[in-house]
PDBQT receptor file of N, H, CA, C and O in Angstrom, charges set to zero:
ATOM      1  N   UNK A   1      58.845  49.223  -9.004  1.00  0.00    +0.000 N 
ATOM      2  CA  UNK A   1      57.860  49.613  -9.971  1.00  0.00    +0.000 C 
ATOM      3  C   UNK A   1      56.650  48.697  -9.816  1.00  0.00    +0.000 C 
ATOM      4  O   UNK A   1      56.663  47.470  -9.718  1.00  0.00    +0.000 OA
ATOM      5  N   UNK A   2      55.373  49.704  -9.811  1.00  0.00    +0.000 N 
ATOM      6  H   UNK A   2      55.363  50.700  -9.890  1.00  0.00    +0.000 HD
ATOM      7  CA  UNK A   2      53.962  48.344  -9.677  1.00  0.00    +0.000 C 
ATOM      8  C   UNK A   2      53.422  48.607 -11.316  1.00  0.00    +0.000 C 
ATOM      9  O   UNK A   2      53.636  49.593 -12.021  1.00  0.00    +0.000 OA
ATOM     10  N   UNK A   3      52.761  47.540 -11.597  1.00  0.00    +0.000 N 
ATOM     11  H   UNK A   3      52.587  46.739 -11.025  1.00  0.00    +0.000 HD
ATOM     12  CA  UNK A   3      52.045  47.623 -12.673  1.00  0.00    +0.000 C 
ATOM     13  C   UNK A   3      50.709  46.983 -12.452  1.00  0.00    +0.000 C 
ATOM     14  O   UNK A   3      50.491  46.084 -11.640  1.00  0.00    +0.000 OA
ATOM     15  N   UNK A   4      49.589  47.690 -13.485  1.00  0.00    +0.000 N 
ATOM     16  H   UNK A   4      49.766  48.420 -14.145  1.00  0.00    +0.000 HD
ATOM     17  CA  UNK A   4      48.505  47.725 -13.248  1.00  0.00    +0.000 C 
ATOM     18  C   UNK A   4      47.939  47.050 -14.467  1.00  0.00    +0.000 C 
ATOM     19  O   UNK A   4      48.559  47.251 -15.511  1.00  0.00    +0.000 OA
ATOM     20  N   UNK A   5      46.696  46.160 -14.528  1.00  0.00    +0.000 N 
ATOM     21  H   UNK A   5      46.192  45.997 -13.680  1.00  0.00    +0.000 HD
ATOM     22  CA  UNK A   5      46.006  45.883 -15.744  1.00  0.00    +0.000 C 
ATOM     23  C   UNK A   5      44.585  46.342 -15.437  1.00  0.00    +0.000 C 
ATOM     24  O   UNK A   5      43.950  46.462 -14.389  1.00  0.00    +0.000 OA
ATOM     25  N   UNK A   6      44.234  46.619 -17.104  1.00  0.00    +0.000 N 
ATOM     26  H   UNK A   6      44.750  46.522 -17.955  1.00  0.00    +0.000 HD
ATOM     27  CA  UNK A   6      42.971  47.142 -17.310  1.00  0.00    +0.000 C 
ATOM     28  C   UNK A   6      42.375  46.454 -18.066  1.00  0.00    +0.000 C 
ATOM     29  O   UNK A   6      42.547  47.120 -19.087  1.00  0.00    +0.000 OA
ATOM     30  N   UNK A   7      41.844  45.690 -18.345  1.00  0.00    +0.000 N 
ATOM     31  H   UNK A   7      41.704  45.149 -17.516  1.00  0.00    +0.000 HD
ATOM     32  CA  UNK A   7      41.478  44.392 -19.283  1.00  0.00    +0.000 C 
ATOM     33  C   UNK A   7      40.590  45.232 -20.202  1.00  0.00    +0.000 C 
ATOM     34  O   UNK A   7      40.541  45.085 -21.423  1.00  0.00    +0.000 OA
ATOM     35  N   UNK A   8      39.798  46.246 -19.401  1.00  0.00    +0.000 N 
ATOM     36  H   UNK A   8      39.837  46.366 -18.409  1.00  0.00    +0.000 HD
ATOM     37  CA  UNK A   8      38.509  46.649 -20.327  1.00  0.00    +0.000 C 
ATOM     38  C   UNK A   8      39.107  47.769 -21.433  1.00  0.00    +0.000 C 
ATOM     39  O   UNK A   8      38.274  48.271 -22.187  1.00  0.00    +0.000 OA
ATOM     40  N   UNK A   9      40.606  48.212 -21.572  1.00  0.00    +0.000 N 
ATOM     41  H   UNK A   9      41.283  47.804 -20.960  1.00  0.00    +0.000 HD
ATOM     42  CA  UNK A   9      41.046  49.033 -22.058  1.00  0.00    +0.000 C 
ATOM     43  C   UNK A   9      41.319  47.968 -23.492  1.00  0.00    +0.000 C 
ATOM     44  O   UNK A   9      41.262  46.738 -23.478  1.00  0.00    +0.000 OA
ATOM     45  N   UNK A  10      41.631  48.875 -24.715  1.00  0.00    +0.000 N 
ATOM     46  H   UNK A  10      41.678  49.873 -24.726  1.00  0.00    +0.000 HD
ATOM     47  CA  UNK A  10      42.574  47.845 -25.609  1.00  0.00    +0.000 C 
ATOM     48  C   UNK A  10      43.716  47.280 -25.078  1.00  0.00    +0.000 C 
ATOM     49  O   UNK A  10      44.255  47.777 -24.089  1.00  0.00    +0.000 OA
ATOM     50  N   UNK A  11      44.195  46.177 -25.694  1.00  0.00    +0.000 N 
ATOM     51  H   UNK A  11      43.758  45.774 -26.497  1.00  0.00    +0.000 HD
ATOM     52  CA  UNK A  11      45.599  45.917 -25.338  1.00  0.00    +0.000 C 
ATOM     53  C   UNK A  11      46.681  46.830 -25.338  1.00  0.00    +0.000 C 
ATOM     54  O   UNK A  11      47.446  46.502 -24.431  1.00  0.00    +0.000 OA
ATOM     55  N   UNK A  12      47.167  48.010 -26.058  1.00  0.00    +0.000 N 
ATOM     56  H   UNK A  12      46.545  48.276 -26.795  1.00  0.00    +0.000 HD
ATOM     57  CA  UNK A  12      47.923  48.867 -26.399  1.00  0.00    +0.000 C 
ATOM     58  C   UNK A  12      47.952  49.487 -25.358  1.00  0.00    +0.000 C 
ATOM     59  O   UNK A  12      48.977  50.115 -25.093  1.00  0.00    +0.000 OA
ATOM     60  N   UNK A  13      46.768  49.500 -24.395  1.00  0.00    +0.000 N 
ATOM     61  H   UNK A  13      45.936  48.990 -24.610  1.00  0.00    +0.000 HD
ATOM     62  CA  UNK A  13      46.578  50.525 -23.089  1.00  0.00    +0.000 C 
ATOM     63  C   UNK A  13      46.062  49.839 -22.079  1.00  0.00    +0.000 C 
ATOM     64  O   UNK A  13      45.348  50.404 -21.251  1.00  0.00    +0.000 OA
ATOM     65  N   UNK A  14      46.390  48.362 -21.999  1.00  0.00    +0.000 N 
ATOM     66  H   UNK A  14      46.970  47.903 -22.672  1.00  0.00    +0.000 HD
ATOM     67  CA  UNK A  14      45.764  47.646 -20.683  1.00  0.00    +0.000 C 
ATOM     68  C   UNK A  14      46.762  48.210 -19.277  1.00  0.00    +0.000 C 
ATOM     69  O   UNK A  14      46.664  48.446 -18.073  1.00  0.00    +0.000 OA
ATOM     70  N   UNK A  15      47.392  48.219 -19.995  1.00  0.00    +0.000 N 
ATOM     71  H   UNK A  15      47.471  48.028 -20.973  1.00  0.00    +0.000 HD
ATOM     72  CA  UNK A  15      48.705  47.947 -18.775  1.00  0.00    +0.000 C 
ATOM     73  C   UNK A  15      49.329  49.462 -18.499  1.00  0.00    +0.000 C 
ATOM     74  O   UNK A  15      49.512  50.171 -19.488  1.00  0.00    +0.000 OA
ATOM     75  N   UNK A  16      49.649  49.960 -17.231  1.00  0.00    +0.000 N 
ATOM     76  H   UNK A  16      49.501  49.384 -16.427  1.00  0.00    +0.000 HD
ATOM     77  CA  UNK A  16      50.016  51.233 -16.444  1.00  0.00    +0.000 C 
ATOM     78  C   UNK A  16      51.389  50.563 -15.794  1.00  0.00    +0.000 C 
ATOM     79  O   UNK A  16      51.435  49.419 -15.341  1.00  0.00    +0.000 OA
ATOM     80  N   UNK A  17      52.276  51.311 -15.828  1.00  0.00    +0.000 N 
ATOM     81  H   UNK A  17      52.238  52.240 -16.197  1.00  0.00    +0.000 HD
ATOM     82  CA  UNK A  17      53.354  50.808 -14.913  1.00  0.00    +0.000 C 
ATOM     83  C   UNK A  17      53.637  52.104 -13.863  1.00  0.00    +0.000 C 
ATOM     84  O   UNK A  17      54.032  53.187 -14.293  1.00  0.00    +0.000 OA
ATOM     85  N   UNK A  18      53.443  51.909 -12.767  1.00  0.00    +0.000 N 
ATOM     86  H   UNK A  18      53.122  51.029 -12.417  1.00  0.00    +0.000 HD
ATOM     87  CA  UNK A  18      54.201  52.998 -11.730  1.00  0.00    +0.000 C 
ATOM     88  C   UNK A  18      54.932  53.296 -11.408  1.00  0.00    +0.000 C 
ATOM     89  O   UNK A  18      55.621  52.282 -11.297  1.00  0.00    +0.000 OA
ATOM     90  N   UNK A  19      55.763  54.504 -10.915  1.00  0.00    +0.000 N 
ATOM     91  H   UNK A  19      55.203  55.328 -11.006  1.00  0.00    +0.000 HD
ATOM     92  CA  UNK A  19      56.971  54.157 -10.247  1.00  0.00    +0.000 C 
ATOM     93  C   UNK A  19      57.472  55.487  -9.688  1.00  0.00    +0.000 C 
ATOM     94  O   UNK A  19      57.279  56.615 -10.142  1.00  0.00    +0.000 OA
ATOM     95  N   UNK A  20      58.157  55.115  -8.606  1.00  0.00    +0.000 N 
ATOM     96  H   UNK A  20      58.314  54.199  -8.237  1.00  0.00    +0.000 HD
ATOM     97  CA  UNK A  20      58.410  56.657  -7.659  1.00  0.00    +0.000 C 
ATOM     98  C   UNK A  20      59.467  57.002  -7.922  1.00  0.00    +0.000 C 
ATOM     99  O   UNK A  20      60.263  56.062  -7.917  1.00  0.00    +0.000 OA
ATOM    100  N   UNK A  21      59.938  58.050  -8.189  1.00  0.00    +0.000 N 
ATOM    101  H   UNK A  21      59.291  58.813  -8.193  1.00  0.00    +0.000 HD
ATOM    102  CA  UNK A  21      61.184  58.796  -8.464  1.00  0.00    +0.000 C 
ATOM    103  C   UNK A  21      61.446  59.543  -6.768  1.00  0.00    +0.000 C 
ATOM    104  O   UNK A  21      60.517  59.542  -5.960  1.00  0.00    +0.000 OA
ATOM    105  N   UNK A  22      62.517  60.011  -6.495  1.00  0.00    +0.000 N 
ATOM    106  H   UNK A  22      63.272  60.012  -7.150  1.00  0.00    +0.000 HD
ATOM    107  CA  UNK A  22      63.036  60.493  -5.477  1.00  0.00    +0.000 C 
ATOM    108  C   UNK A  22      63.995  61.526  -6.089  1.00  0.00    +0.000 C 
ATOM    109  O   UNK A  22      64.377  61.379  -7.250  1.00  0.00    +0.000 OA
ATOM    110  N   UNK A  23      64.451  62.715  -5.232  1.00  0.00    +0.000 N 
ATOM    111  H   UNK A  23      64.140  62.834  -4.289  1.00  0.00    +0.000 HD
ATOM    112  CA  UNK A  23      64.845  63.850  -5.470  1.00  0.00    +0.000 C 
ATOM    113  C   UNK A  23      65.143  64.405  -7.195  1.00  0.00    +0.000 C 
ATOM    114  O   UNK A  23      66.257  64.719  -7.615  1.00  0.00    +0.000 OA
ATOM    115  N   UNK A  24      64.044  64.422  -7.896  1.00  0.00    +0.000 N 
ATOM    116  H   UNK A  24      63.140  64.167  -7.555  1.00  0.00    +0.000 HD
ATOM    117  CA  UNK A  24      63.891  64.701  -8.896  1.00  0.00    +0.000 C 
ATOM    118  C   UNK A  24      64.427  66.082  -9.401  1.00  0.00    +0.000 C 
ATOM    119  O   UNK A  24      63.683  67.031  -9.153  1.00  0.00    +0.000 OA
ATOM    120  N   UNK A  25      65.876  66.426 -10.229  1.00  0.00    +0.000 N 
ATOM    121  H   UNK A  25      66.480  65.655 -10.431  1.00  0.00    +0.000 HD
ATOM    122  CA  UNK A  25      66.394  67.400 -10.153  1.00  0.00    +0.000 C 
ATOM    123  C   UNK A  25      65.919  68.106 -11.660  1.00  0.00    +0.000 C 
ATOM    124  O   UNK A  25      65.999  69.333 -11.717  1.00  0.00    +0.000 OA
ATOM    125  N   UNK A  26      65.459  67.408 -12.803  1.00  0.00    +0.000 N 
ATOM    126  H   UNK A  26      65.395  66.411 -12.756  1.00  0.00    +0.000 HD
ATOM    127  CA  UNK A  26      65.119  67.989 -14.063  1.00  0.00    +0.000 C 
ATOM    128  C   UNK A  26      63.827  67.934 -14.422  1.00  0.00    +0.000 C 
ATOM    129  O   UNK A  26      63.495  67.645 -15.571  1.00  0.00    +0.000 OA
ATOM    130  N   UNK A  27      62.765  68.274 -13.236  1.00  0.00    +0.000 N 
ATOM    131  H   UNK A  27      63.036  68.509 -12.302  1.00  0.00    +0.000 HD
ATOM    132  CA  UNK A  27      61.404  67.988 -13.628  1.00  0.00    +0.000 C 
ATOM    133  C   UNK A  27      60.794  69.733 -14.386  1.00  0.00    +0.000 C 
ATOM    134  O   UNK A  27      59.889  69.820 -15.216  1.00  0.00    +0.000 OA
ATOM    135  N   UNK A  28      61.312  70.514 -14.010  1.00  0.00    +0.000 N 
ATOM    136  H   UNK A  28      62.047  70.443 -13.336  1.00  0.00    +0.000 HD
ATOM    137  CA  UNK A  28      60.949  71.742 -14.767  1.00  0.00    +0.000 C 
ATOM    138  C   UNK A  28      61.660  71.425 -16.517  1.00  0.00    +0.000 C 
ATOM    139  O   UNK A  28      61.290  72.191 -17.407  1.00  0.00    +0.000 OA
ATOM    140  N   UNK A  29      62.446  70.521 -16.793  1.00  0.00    +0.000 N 
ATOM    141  H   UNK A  29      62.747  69.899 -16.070  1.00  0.00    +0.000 HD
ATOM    142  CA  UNK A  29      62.726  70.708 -18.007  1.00  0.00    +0.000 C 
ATOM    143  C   UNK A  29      61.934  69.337 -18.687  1.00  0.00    +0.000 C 
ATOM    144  O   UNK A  29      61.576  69.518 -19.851  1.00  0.00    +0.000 OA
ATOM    145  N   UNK A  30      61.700  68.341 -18.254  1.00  0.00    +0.000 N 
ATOM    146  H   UNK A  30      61.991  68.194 -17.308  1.00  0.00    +0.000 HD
ATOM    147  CA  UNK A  30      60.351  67.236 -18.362  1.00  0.00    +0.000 C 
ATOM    148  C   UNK A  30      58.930  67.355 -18.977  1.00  0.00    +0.000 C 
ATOM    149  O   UNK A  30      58.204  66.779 -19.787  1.00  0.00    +0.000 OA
ATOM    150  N   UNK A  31      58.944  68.876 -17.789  1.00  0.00    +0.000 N 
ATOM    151  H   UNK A  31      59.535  69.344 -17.132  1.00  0.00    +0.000 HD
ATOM    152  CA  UNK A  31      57.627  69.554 -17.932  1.00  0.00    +0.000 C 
ATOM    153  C   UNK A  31      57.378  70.122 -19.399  1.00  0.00    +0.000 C 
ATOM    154  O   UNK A  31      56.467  70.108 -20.226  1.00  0.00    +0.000 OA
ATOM    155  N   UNK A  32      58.932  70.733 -19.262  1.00  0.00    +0.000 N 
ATOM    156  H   UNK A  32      59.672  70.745 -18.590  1.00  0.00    +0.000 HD
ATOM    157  CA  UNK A  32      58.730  71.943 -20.857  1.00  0.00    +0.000 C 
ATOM    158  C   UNK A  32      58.503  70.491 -21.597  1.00  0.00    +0.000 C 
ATOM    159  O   UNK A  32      57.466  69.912 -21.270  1.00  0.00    +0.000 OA
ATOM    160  N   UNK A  33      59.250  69.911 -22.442  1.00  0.00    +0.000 N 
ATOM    161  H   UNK A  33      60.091  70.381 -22.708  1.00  0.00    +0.000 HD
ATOM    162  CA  UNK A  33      59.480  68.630 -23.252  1.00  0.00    +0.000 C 
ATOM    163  C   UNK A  33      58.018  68.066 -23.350  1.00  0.00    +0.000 C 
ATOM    164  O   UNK A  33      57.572  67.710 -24.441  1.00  0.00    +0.000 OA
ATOM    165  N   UNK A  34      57.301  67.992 -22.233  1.00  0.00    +0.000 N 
ATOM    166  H   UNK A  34      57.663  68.281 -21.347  1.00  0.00    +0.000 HD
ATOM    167  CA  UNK A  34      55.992  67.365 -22.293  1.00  0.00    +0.000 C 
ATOM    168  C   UNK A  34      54.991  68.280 -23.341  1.00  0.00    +0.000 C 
ATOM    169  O   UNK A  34      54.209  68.020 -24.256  1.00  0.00    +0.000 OA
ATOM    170  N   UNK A  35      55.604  69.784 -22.497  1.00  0.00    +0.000 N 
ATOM    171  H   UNK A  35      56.239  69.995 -21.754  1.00  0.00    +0.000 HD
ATOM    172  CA  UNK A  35      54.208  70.516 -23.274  1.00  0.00    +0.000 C 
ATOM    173  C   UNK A  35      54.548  71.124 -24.784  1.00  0.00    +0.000 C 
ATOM    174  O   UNK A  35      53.754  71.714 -25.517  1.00  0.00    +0.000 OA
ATOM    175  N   UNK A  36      55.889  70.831 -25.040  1.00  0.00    +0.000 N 
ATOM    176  H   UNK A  36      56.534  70.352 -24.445  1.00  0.00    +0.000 HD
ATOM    177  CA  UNK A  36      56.423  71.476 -26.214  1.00  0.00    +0.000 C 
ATOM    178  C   UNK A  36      55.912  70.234 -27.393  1.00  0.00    +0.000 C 
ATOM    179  O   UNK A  36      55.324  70.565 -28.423  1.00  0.00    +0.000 OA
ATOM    180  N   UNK A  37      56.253  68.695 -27.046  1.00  0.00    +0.000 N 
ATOM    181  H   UNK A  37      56.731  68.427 -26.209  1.00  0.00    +0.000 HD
ATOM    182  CA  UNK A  37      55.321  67.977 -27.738  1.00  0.00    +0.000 C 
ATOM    183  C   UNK A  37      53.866  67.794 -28.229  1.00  0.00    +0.000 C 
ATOM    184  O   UNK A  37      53.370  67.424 -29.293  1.00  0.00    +0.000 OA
ATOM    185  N   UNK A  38      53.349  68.226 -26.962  1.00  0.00    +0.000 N 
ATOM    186  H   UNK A  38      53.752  68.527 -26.098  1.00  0.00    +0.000 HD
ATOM    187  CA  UNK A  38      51.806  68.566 -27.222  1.00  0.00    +0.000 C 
ATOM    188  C   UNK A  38      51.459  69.780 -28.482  1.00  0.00    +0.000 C 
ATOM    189  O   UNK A  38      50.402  69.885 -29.105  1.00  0.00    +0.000 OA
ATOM    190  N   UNK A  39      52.294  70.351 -28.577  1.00  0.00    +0.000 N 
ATOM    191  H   UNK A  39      53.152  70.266 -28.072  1.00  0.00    +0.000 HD
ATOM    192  CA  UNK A  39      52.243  71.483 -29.943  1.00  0.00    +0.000 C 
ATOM    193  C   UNK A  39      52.723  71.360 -31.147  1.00  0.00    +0.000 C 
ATOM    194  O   UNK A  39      52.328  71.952 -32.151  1.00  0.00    +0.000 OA
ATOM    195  N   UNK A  40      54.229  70.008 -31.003  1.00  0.00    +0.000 N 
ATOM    196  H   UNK A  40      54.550  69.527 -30.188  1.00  0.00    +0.000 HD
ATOM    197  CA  UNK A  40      54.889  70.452 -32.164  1.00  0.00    +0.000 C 
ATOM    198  C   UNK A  40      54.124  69.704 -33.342  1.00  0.00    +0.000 C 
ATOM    199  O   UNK A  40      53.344  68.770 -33.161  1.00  0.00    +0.000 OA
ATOM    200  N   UNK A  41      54.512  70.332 -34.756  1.00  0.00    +0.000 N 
ATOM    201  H   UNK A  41      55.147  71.091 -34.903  1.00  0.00    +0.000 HD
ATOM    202  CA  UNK A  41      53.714  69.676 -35.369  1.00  0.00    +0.000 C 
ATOM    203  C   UNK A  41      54.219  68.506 -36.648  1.00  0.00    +0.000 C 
ATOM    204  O   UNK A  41      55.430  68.285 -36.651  1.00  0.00    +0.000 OA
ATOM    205  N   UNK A  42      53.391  67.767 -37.701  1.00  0.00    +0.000 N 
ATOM    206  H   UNK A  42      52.408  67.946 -37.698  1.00  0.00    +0.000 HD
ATOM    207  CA  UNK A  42      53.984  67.153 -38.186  1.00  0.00    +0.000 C 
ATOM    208  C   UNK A  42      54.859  65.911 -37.743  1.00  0.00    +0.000 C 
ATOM    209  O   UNK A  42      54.691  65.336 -36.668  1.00  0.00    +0.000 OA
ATOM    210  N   UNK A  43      55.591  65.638 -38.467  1.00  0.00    +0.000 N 
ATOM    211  H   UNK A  43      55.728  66.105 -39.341  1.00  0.00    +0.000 HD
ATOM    212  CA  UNK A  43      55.770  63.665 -38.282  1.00  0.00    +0.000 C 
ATOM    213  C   UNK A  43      57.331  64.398 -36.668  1.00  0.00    +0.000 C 
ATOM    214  O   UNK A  43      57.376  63.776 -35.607  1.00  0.00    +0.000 OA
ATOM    215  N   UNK A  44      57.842  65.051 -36.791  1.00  0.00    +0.000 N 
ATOM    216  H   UNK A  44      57.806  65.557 -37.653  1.00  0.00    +0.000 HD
ATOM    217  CA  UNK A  44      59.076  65.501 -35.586  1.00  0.00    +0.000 C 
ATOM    218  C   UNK A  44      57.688  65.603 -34.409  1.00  0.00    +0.000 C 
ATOM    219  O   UNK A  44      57.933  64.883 -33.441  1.00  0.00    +0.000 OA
ATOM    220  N   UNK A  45      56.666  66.142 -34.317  1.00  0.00    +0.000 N 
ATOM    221  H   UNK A  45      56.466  66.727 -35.103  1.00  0.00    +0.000 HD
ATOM    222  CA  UNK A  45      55.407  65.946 -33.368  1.00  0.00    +0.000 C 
ATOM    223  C   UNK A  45      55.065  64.626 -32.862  1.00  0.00    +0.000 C 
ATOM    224  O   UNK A  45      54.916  64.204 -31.716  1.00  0.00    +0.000 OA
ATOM    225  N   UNK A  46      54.990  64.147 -33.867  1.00  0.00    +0.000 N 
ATOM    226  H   UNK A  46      55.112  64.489 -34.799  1.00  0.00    +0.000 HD
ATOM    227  CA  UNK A  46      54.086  62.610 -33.926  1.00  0.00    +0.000 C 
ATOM    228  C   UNK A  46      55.368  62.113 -32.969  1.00  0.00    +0.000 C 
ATOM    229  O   UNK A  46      55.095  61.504 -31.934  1.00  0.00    +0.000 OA
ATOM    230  N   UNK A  47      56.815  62.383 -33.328  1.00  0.00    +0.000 N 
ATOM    231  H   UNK A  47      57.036  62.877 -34.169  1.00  0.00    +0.000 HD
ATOM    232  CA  UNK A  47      57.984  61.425 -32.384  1.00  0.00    +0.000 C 
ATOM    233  C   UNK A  47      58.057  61.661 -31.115  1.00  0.00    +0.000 C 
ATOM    234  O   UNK A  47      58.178  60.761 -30.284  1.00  0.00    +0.000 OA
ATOM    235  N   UNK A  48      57.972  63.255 -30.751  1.00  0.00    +0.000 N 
ATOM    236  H   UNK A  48      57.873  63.986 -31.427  1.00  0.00    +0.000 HD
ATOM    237  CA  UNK A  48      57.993  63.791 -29.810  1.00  0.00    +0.000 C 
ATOM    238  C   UNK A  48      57.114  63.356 -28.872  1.00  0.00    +0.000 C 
ATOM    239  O   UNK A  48      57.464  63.102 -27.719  1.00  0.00    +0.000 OA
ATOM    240  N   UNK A  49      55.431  63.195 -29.474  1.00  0.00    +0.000 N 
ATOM    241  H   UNK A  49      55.147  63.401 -30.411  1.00  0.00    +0.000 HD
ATOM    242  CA  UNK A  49      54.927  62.592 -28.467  1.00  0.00    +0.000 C 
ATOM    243  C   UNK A  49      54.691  61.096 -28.312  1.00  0.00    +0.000 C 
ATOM    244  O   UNK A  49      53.619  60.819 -27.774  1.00  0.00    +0.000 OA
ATOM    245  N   UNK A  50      55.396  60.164 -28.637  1.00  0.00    +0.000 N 
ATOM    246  H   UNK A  50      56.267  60.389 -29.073  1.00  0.00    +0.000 HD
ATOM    247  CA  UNK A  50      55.209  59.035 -28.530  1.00  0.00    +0.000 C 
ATOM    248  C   UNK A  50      56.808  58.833 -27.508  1.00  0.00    +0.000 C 
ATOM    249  O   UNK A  50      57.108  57.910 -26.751  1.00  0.00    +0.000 OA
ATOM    250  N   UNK A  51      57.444  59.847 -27.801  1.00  0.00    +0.000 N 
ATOM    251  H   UNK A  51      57.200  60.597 -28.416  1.00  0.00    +0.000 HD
ATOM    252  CA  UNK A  51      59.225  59.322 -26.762  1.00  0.00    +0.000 C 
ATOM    253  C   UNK A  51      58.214  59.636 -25.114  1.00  0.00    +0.000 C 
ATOM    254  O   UNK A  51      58.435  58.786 -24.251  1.00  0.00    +0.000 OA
ATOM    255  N   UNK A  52      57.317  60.629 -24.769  1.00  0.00    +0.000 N 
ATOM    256  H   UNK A  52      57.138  61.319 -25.469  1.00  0.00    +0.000 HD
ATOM    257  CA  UNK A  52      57.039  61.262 -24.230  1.00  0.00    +0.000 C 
ATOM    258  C   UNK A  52      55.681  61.065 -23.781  1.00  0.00    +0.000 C 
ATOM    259  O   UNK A  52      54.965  62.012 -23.458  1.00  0.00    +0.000 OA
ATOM    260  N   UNK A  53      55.114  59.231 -23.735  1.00  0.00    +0.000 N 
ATOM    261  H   UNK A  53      55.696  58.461 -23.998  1.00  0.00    +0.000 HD
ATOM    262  CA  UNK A  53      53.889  59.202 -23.602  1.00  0.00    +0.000 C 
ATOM    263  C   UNK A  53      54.032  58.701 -22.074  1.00  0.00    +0.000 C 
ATOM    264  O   UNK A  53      53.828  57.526 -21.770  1.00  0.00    +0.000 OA
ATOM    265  N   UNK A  54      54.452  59.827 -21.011  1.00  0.00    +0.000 N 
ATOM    266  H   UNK A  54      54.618  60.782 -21.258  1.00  0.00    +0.000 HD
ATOM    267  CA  UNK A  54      53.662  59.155 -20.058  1.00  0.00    +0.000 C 
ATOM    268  C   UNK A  54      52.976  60.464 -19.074  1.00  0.00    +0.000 C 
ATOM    269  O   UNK A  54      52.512  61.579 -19.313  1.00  0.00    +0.000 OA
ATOM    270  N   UNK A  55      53.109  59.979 -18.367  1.00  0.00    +0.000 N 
ATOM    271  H   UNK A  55      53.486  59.073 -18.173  1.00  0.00    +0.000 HD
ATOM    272  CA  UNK A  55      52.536  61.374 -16.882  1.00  0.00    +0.000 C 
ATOM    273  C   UNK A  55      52.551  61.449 -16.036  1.00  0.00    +0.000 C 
ATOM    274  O   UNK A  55      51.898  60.636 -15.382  1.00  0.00    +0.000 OA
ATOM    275  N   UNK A  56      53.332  62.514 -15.342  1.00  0.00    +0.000 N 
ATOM    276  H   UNK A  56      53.862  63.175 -15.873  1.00  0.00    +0.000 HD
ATOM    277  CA  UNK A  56      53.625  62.606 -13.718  1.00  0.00    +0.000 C 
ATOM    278  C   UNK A  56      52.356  63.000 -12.964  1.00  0.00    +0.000 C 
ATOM    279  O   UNK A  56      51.518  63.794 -13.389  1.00  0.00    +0.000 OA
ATOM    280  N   UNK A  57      52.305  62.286 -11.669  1.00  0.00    +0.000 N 
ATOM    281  H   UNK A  57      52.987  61.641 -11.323  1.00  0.00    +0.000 HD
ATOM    282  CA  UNK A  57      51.661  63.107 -10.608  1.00  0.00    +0.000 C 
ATOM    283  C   UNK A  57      52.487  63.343  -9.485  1.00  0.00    +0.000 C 
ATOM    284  O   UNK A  57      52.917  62.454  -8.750  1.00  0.00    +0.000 OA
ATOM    285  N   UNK A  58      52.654  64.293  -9.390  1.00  0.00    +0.000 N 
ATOM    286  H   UNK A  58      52.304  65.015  -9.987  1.00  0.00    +0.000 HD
ATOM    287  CA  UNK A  58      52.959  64.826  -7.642  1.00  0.00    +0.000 C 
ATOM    288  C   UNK A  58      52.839  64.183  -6.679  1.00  0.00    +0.000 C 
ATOM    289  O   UNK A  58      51.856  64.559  -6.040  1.00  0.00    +0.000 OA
ATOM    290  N   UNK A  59      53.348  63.384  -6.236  1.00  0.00    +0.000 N 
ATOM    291  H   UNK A  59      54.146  63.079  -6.755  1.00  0.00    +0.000 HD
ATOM    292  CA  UNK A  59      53.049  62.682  -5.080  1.00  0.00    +0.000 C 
ATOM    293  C   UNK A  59      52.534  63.215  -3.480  1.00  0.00    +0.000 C 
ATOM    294  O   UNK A  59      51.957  62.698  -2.523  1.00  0.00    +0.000 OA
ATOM    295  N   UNK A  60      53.020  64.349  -3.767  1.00  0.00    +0.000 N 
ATOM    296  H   UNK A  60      53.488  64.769  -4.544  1.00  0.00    +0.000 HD
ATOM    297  CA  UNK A  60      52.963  65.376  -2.742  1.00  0.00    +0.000 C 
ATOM    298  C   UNK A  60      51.185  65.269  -2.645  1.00  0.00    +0.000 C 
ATOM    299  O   UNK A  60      50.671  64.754  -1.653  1.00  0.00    +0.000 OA
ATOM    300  N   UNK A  61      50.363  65.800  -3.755  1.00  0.00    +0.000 N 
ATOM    301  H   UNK A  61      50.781  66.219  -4.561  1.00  0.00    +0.000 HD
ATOM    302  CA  UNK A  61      49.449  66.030  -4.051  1.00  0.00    +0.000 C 
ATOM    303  C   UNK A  61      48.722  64.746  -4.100  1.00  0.00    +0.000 C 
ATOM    304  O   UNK A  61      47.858  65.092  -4.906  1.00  0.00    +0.000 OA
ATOM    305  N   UNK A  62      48.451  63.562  -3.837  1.00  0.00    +0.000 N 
ATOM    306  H   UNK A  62      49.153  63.281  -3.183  1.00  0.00    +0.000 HD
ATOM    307  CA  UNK A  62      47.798  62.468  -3.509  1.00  0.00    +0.000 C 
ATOM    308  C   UNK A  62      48.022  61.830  -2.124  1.00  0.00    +0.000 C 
ATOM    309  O   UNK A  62      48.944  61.352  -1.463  1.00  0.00    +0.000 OA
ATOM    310  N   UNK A  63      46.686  62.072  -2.029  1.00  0.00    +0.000 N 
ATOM    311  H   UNK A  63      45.937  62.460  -2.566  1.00  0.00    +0.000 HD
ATOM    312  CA  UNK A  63      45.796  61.756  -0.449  1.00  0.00    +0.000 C 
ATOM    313  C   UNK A  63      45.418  60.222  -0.511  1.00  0.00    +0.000 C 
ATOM    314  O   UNK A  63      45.219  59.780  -1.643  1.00  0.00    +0.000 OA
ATOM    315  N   UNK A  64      45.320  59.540   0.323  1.00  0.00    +0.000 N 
ATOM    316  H   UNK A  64      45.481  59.898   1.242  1.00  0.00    +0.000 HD
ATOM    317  CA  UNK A  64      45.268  58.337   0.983  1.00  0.00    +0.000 C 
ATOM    318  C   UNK A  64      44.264  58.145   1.951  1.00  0.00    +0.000 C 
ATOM    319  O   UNK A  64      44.190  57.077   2.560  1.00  0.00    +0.000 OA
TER     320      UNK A  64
């Protein structure tokens, strides 16, 4: 895992941690979970998206 600092960010959000996953077998159900938080509403919302604060990229899809 790499981690990153951002000094110019608040503290709450200086820091990024990375990390590569390999043969990822439950990313279609990740996906749902991600976007089903983004909707739900009320304080079960508010939990949903804080268990659920991070974000994939494709690795596939980043160029070098």
């Amino acid at each position: 895992m790499e981690y990153l600092n951002f000094p110019h960010f608040s503290s709450k959000h200086s820091q990024v941690h990375i990390a590569l996953f390999r043969d990822v077998t439950n990313a279609a159900a990740l996906k749902s979970r991600i976007i089903a938080a983004s909707t739900a509403k009320g304080s079960y919302g508010e939990k949903e998206r804080e268990a659920v604060n991070f974000a994939f990229i494709d690795a596939r899809l980043v160029r070098h």
